[in-house]
N, C-alpha and C positions, 0 to 999 in steps of 0.2 A: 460152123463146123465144131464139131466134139473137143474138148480138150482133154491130148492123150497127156498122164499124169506119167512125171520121170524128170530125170537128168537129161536136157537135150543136147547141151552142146557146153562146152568150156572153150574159151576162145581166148588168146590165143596159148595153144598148148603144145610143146613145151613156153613158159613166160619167163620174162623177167622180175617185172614185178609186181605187176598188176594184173589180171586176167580177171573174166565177163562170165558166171556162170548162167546158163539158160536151164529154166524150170518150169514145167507144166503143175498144174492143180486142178484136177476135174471137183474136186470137195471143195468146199468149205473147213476147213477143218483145222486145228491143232498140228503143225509141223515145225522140220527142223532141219534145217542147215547148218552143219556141222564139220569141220575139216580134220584129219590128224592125220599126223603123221606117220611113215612107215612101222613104227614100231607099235602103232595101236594107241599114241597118246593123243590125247584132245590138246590140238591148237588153238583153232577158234570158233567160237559158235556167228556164222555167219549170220542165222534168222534162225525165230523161234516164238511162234505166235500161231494166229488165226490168219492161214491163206486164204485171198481171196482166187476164187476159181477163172483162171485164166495162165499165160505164159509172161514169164515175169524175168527180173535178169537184176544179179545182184554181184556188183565188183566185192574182187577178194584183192588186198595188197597181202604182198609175204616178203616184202622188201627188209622188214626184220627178221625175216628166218635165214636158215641154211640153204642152199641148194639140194635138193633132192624129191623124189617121188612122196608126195600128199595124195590120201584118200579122200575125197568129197562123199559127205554122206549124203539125204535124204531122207527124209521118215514122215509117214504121216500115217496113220490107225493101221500100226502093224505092218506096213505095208513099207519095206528101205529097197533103197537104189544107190549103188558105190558107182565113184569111177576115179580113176587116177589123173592127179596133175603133176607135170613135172616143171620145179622151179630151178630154173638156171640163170647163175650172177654171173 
């Protein structure tokens, strides 16, 4: 079956302190996992390489941050996908 390219799933959400993001890659190609925070700042760059094309799942801890709603980016040739996590201590 085809691999559809996106954000599939963050699990679990809202977390404590760890959570499981799920990612598709139909390319090969140069991408980027990326988190920040509500006000638009970069927390952490999760991944940022050459994806290999398939569904793929990368833990995020925020066990050093604050509590509050994090945006997860995605990007690959122009091409981004957002989605909200919420971390609660």
């Amino acid at each position: 079956a085809p691999v559809k390219y996106g954000l599939h799933s963050i699990y679990p959400n809202p977390f404590n302190s760890t959570t499981t993001i799920s990612v598709g890659f139909d390319q090969s190609v140069h991408s980027t996992i990326t988190v920040f925070d509500i006000n638009g700042r970069k927390v952490e760059s999760i991944f940022e390489g050459i994806a290999e094309i398939g569904y793929h799942n990368y833990s995020w801890r925020g066990d050093q941050l604050p509590s509050g709603i994090y945006l997860v980016r995605l990007e690959s040739m122009n091409r981004v996908r957002m989605a909200k996590v919420a971390l609660m201590k």
